[in-house]
N, CA, C and O atoms as a Maestro MAE file, in Angstrom:
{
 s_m_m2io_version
 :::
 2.0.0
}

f_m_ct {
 s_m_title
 :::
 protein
 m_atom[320] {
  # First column is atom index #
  i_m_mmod_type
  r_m_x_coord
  r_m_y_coord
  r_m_z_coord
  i_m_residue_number
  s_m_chain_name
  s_m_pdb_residue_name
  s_m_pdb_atom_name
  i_m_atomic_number
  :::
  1 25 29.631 49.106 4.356 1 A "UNK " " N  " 7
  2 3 30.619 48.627 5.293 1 A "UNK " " CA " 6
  3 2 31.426 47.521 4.631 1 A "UNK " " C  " 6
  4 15 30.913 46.608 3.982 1 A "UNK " " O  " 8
  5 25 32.469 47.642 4.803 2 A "UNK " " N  " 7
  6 3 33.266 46.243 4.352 2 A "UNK " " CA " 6
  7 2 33.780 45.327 5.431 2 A "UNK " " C  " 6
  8 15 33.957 45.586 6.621 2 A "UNK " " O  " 8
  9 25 34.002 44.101 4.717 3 A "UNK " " N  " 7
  10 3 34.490 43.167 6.014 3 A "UNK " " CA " 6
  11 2 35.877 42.628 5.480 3 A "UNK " " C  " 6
  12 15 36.171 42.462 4.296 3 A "UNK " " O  " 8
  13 25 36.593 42.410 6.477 4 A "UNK " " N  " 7
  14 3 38.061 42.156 5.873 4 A "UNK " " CA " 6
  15 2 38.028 40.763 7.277 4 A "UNK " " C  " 6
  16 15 37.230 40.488 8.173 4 A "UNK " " O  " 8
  17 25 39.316 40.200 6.825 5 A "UNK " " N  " 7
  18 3 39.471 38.849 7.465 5 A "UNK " " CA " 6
  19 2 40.904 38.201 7.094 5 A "UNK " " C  " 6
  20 15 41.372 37.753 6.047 5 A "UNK " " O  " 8
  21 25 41.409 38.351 8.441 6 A "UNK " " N  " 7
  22 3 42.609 37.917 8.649 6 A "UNK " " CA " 6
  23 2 43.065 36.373 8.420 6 A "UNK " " C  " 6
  24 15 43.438 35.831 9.460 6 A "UNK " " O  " 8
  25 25 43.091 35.874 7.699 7 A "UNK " " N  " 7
  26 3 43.145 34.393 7.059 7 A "UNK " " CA " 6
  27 2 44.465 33.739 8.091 7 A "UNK " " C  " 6
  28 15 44.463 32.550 8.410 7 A "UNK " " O  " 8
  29 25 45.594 34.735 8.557 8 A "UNK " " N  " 7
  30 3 47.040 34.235 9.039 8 A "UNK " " CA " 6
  31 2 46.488 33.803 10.792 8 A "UNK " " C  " 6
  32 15 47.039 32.974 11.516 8 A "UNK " " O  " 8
  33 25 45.292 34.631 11.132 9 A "UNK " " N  " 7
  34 3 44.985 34.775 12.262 9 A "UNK " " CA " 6
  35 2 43.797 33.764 12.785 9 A "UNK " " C  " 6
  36 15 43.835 33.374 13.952 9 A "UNK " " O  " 8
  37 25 42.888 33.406 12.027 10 A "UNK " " N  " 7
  38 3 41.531 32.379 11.778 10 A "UNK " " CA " 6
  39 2 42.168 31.460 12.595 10 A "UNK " " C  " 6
  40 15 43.280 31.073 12.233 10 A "UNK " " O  " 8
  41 25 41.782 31.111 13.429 11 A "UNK " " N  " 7
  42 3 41.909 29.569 14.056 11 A "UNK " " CA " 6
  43 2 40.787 28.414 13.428 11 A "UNK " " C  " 6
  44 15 40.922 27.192 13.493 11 A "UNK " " O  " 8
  45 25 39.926 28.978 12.958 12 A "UNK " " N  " 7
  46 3 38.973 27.830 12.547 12 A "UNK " " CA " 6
  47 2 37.979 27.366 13.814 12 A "UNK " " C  " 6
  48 15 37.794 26.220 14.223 12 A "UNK " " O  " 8
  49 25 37.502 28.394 14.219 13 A "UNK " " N  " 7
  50 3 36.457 28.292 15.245 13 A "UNK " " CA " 6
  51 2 35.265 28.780 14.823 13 A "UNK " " C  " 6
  52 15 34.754 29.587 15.600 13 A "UNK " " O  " 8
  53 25 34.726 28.562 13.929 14 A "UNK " " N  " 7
  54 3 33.754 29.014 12.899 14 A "UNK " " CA " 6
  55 2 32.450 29.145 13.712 14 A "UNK " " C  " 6
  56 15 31.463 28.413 13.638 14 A "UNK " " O  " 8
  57 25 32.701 30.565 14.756 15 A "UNK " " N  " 7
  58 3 31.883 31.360 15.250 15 A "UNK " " CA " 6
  59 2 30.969 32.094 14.068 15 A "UNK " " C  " 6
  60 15 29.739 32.139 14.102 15 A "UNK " " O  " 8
  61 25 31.846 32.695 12.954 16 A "UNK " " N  " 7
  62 3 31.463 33.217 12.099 16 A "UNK " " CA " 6
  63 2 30.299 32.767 11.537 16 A "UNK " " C  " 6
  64 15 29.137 32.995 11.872 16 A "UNK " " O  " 8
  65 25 30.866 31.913 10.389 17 A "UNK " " N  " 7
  66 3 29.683 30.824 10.276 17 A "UNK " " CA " 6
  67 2 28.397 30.776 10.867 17 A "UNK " " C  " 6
  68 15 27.331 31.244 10.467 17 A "UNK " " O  " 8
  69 25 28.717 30.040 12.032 18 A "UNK " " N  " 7
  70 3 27.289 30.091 13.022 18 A "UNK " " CA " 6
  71 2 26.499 31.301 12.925 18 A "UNK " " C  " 6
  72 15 25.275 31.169 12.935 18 A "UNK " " O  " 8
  73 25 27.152 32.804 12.806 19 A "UNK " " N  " 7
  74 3 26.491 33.561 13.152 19 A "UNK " " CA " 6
  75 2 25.833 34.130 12.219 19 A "UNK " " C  " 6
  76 15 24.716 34.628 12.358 19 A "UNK " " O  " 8
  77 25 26.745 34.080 10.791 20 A "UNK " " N  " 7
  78 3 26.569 34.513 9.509 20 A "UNK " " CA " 6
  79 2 26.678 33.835 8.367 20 A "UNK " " C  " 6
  80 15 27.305 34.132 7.350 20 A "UNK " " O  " 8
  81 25 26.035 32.922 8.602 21 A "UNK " " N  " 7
  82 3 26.263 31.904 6.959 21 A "UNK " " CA " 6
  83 2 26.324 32.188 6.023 21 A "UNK " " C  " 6
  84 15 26.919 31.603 5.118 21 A "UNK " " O  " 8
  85 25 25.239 33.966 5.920 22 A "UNK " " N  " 7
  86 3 25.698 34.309 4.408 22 A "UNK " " CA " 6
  87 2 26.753 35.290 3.967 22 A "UNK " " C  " 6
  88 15 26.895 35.726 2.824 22 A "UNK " " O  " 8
  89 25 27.277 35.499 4.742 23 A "UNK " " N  " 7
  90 3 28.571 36.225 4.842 23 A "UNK " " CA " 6
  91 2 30.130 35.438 5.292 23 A "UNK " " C  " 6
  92 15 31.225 35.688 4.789 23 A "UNK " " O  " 8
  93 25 29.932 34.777 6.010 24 A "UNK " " N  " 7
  94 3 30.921 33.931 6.060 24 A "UNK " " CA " 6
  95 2 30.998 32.137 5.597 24 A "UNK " " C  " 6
  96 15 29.923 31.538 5.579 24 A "UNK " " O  " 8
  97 25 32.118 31.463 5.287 25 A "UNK " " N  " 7
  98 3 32.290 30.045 4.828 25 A "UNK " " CA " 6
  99 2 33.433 29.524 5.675 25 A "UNK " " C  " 6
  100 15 33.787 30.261 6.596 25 A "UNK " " O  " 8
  101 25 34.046 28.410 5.519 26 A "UNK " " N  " 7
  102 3 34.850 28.268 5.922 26 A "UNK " " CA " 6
  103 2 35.370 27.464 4.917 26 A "UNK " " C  " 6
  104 15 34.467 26.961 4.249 26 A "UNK " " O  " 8
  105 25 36.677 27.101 4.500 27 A "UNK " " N  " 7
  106 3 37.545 26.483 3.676 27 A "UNK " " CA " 6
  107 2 37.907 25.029 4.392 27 A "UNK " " C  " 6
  108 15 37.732 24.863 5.599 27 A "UNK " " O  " 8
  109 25 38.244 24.363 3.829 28 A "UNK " " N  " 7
  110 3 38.442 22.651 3.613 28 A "UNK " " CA " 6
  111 2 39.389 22.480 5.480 28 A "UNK " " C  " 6
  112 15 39.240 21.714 6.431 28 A "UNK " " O  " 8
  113 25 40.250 23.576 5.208 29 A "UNK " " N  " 7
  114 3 41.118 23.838 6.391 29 A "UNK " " CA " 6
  115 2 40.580 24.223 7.766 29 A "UNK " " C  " 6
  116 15 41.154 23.965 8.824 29 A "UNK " " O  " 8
  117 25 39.172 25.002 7.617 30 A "UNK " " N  " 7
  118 3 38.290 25.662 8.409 30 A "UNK " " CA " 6
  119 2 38.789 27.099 8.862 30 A "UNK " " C  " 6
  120 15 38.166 27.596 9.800 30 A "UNK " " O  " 8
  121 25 39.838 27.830 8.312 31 A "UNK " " N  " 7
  122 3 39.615 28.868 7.725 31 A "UNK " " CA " 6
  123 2 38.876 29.765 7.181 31 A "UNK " " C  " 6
  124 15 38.593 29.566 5.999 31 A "UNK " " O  " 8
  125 25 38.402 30.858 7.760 32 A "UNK " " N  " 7
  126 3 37.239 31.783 7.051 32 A "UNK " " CA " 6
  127 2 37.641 32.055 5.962 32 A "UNK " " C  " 6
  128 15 38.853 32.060 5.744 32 A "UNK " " O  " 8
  129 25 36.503 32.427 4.754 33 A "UNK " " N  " 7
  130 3 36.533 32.446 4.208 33 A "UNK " " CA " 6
  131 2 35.286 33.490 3.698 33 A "UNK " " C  " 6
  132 15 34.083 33.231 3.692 33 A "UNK " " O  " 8
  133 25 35.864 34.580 3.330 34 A "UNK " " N  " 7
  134 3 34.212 35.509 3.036 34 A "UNK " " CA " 6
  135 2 33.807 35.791 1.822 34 A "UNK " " C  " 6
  136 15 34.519 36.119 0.873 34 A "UNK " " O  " 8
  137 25 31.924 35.586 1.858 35 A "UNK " " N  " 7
  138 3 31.439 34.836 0.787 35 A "UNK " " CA " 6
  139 2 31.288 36.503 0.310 35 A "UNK " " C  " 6
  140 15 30.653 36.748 -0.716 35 A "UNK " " O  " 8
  141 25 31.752 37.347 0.911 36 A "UNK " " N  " 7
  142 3 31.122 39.351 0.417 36 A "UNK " " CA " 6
  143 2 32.090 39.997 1.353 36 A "UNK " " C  " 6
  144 15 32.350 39.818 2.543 36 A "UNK " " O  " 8
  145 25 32.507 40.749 0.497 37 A "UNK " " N  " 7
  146 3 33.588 41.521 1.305 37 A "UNK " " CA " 6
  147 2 32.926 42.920 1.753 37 A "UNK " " C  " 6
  148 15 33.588 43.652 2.488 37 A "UNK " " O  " 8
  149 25 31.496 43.359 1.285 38 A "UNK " " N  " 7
  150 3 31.115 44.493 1.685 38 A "UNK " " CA " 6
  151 2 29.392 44.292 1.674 38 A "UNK " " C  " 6
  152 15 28.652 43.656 0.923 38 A "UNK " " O  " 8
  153 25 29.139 45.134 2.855 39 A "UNK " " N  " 7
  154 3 27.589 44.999 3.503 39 A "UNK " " CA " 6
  155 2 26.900 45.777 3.438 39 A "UNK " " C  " 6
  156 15 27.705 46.291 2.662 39 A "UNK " " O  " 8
  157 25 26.051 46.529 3.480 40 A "UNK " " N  " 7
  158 3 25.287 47.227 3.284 40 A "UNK " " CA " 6
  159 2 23.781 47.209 4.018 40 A "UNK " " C  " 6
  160 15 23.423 48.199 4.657 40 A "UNK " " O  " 8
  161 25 23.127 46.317 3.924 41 A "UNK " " N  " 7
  162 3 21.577 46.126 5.100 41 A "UNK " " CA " 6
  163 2 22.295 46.659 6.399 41 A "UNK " " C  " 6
  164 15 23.506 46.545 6.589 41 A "UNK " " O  " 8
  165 25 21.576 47.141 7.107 42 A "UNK " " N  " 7
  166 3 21.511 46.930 8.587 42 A "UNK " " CA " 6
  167 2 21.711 45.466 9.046 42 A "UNK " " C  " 6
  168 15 22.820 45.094 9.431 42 A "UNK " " O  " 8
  169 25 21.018 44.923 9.022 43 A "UNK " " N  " 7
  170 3 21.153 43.160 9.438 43 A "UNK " " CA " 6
  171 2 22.127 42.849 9.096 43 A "UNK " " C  " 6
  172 15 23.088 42.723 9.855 43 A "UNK " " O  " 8
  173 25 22.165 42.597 7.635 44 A "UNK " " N  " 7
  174 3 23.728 42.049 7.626 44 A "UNK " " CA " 6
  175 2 24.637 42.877 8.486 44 A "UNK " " C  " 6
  176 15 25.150 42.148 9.335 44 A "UNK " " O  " 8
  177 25 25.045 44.168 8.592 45 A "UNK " " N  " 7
  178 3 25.786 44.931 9.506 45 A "UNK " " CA " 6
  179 2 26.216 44.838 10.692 45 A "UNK " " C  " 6
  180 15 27.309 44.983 11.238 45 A "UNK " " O  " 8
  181 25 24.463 44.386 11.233 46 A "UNK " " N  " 7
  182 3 24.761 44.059 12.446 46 A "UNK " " CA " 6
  183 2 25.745 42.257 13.082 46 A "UNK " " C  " 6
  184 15 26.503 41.983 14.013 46 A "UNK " " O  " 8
  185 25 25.044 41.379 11.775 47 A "UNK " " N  " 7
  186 3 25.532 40.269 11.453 47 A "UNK " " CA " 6
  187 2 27.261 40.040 11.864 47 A "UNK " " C  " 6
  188 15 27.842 39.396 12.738 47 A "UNK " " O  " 8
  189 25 27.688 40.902 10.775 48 A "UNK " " N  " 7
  190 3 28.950 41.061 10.369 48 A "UNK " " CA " 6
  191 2 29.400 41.505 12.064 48 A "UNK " " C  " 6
  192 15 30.295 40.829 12.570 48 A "UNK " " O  " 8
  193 25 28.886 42.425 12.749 49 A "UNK " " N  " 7
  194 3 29.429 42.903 13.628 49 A "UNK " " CA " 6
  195 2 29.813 41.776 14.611 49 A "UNK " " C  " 6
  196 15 30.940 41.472 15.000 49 A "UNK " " O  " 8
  197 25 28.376 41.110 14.990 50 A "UNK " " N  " 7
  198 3 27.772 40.393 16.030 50 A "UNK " " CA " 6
  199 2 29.368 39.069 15.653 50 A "UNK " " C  " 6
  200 15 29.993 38.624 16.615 50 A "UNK " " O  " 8
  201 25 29.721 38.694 14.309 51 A "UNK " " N  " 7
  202 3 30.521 37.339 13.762 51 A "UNK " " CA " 6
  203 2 31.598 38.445 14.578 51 A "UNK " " C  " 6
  204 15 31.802 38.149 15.755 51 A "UNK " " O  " 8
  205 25 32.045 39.236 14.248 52 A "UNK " " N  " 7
  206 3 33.680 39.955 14.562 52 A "UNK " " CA " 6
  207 2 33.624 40.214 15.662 52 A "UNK " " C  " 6
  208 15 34.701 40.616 16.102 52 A "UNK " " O  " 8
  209 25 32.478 40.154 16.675 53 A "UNK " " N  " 7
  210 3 33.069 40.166 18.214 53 A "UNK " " CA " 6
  211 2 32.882 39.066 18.798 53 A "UNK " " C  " 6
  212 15 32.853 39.107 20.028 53 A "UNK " " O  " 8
  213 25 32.735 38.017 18.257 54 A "UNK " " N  " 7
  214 3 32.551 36.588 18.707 54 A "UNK " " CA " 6
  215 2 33.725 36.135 18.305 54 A "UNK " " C  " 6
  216 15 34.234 35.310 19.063 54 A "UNK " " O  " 8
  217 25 34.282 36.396 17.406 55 A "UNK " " N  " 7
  218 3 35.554 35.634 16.745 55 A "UNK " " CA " 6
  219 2 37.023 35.733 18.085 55 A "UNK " " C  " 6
  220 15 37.696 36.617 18.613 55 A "UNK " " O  " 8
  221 25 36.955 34.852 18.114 56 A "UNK " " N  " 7
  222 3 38.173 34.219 19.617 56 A "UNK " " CA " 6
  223 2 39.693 34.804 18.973 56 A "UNK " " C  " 6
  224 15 40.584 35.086 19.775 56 A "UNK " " O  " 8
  225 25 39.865 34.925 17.866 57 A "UNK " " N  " 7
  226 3 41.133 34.999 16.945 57 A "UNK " " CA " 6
  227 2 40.888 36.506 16.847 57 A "UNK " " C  " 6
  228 15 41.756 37.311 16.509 57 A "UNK " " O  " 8
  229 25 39.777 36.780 17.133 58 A "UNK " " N  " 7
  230 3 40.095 38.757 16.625 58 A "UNK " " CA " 6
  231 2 40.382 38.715 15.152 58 A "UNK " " C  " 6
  232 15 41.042 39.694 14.805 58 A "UNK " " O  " 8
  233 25 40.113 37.948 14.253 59 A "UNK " " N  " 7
  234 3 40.540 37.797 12.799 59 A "UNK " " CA " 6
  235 2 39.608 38.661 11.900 59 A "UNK " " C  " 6
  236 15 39.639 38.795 10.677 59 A "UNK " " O  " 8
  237 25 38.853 39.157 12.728 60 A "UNK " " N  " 7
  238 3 37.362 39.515 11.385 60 A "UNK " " CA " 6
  239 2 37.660 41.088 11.786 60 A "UNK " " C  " 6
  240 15 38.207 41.272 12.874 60 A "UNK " " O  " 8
  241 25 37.251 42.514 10.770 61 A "UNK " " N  " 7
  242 3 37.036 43.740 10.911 61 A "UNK " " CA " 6
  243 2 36.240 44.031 10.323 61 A "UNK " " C  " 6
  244 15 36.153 43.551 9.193 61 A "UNK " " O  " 8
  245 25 35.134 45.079 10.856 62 A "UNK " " N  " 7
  246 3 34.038 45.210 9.776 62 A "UNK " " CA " 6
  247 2 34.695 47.160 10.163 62 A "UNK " " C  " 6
  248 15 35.015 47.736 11.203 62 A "UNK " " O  " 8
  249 25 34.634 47.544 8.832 63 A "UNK " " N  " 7
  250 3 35.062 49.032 8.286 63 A "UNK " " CA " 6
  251 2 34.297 49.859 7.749 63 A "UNK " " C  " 6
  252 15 33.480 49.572 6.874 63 A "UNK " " O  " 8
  253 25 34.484 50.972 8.221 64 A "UNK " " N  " 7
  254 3 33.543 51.818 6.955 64 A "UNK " " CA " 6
  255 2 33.977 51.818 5.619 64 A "UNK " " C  " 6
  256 15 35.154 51.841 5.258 64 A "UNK " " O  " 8
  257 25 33.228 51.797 5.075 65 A "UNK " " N  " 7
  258 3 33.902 51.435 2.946 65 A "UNK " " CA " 6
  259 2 34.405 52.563 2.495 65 A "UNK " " C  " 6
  260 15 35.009 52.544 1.423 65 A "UNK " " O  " 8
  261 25 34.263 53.718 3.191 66 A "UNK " " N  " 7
  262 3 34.891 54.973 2.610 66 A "UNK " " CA " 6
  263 2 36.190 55.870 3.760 66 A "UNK " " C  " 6
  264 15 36.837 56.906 3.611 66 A "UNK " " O  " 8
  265 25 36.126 55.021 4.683 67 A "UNK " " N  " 7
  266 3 36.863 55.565 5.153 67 A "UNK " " CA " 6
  267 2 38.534 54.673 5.921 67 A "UNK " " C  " 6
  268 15 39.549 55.142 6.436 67 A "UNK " " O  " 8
  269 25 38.140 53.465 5.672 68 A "UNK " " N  " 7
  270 3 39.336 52.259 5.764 68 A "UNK " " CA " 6
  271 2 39.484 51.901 7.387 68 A "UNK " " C  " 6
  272 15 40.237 51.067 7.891 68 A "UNK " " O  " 8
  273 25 38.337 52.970 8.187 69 A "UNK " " N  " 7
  274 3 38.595 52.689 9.661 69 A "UNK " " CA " 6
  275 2 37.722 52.150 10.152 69 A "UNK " " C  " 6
  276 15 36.655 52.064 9.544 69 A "UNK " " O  " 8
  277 25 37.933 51.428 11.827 70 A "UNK " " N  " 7
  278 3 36.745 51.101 12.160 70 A "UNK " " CA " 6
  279 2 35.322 51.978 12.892 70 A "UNK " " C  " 6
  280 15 35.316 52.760 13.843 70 A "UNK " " O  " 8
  281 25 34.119 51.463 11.980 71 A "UNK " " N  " 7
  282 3 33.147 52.471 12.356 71 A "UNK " " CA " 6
  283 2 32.505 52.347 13.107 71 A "UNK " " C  " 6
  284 15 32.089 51.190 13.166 71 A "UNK " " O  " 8
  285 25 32.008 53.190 14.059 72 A "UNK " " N  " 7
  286 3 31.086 53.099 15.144 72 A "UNK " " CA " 6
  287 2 29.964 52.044 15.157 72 A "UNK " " C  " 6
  288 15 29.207 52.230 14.205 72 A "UNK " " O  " 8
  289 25 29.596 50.953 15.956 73 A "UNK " " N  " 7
  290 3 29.082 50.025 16.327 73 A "UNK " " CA " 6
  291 2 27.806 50.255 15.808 73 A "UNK " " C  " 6
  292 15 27.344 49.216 15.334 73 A "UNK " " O  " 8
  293 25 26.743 51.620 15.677 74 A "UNK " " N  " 7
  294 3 25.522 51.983 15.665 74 A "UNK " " CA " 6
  295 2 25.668 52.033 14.267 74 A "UNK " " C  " 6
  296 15 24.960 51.157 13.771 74 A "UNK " " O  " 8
  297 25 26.316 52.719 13.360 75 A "UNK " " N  " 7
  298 3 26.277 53.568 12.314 75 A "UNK " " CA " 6
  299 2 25.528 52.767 11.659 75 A "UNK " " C  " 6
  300 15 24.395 53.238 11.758 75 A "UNK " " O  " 8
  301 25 25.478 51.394 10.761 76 A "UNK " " N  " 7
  302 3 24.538 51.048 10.048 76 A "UNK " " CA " 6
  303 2 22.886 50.873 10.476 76 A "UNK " " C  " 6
  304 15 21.869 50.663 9.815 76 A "UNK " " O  " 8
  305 25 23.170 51.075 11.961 77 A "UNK " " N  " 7
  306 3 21.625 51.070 12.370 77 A "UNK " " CA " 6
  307 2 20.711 52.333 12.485 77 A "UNK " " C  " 6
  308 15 19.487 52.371 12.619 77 A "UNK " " O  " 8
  309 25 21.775 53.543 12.385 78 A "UNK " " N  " 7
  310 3 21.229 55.066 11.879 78 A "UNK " " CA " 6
  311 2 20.340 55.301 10.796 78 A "UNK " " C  " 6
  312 15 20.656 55.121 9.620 78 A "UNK " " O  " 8
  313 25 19.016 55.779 11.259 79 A "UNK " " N  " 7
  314 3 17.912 55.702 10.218 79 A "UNK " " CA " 6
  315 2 17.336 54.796 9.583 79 A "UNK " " C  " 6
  316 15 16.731 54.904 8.516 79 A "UNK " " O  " 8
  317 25 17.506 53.852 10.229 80 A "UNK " " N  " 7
  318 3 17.049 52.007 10.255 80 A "UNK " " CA " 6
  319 2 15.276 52.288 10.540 80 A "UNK " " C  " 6
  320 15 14.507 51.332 10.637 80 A "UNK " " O  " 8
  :::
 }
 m_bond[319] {
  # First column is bond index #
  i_m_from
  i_m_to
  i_m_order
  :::
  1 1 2 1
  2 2 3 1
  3 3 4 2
  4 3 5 1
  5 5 6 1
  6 6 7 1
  7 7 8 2
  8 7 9 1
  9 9 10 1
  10 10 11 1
  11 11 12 2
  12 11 13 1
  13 13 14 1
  14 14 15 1
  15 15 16 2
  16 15 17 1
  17 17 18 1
  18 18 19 1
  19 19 20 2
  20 19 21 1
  21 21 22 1
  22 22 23 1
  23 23 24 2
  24 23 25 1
  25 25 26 1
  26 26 27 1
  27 27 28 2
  28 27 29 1
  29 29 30 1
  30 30 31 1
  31 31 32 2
  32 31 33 1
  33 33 34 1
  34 34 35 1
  35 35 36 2
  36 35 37 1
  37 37 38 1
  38 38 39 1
  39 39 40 2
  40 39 41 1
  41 41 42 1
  42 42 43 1
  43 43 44 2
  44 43 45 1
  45 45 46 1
  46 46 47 1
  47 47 48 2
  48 47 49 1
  49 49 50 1
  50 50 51 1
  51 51 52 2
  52 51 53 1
  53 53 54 1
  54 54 55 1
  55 55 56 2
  56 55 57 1
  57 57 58 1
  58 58 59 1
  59 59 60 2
  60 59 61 1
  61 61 62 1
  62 62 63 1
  63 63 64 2
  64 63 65 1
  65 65 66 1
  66 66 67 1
  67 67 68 2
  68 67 69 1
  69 69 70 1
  70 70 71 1
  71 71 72 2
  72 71 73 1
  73 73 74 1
  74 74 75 1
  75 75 76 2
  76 75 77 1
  77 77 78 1
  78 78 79 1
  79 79 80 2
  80 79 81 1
  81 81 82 1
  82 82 83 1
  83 83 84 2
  84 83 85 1
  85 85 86 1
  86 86 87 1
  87 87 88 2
  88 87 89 1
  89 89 90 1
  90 90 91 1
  91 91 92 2
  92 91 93 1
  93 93 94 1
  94 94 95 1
  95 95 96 2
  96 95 97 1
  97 97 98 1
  98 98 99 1
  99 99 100 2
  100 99 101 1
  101 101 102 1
  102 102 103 1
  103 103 104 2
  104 103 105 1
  105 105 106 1
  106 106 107 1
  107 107 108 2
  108 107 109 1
  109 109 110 1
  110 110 111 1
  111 111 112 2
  112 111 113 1
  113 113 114 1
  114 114 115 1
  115 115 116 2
  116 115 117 1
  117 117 118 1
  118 118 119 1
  119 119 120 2
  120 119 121 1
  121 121 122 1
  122 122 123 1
  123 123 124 2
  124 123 125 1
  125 125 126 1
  126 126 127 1
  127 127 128 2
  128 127 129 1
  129 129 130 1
  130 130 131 1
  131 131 132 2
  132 131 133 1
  133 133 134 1
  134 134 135 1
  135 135 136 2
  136 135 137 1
  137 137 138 1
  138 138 139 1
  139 139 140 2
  140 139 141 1
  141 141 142 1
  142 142 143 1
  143 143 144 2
  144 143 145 1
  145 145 146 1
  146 146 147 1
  147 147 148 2
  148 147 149 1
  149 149 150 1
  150 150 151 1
  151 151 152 2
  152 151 153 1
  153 153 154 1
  154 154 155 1
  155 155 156 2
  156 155 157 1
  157 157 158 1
  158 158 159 1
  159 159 160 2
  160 159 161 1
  161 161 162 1
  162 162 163 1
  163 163 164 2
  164 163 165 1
  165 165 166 1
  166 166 167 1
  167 167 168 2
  168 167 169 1
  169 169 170 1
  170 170 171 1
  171 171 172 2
  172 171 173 1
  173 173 174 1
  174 174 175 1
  175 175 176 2
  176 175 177 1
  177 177 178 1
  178 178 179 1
  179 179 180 2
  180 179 181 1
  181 181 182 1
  182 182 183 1
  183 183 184 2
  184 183 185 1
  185 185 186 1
  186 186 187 1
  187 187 188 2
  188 187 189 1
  189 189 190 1
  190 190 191 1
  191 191 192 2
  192 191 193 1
  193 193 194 1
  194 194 195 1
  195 195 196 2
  196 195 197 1
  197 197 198 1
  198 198 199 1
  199 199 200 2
  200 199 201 1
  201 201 202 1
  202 202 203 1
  203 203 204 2
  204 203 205 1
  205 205 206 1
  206 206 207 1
  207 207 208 2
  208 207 209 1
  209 209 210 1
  210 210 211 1
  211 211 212 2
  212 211 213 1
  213 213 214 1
  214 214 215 1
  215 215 216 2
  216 215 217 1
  217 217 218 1
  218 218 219 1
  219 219 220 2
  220 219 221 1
  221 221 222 1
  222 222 223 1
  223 223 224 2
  224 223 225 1
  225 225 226 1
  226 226 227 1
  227 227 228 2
  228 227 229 1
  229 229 230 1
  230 230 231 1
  231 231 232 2
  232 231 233 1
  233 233 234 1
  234 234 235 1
  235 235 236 2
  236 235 237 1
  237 237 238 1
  238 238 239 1
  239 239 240 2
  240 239 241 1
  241 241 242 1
  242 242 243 1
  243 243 244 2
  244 243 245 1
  245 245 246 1
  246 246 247 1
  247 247 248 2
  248 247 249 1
  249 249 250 1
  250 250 251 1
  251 251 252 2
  252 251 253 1
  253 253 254 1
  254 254 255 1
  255 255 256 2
  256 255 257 1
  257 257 258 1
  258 258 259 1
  259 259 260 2
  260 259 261 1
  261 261 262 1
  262 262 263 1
  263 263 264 2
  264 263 265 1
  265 265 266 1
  266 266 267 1
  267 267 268 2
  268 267 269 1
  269 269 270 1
  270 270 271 1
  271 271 272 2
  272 271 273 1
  273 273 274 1
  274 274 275 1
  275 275 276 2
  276 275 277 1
  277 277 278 1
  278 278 279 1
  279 279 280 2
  280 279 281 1
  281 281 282 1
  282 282 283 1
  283 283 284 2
  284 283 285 1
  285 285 286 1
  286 286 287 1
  287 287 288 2
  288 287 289 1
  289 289 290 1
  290 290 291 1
  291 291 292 2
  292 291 293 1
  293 293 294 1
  294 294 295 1
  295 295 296 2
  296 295 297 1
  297 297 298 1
  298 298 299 1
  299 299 300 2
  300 299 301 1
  301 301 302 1
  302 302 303 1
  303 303 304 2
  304 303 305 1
  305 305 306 1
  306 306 307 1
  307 307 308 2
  308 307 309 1
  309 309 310 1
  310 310 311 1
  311 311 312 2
  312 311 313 1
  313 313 314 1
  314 314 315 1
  315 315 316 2
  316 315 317 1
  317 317 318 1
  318 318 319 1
  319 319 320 2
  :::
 }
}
């Protein structure tokens, strides 16, 4: 899965963060800032998910890596 992040859109409410420290940072500005642009565990997956529907700015997307769209909510937890 990849995670992409709208930097123009970030308000700096570093939901992210909180949720995912090791996937997300924030910059001097408090701007996200992502420490991995692509995921792979389940956990992290779910991580990544759990940061992008918390995010107030709608700034975060987590994608399928092969297909550039957004993927079904379950998929990394298939065969978990």
């Amino acid at each position: 899965m990849r995670i992409t992040a709208d930097t123009d859109r970030c308000i700096g409410a570093g939901q992210c963060v909180l949720t995912a420290a090791d996937l997300f940072d924030q910059d001097e500005d408090g701007i996200v800032a992502l420490l991995t642009d692509s995921v792979d565990s389940a956990a992290d997956v779910e991580l990544a998910r759990q940061a992008e529907h918390l995010c107030p700015a709608a700034a975060l997307r987590v994608t399928a890596a092969d297909e550039g769209t957004t993927a079904d909510a379950t998929e990394g937890l298939r065969g978990a």
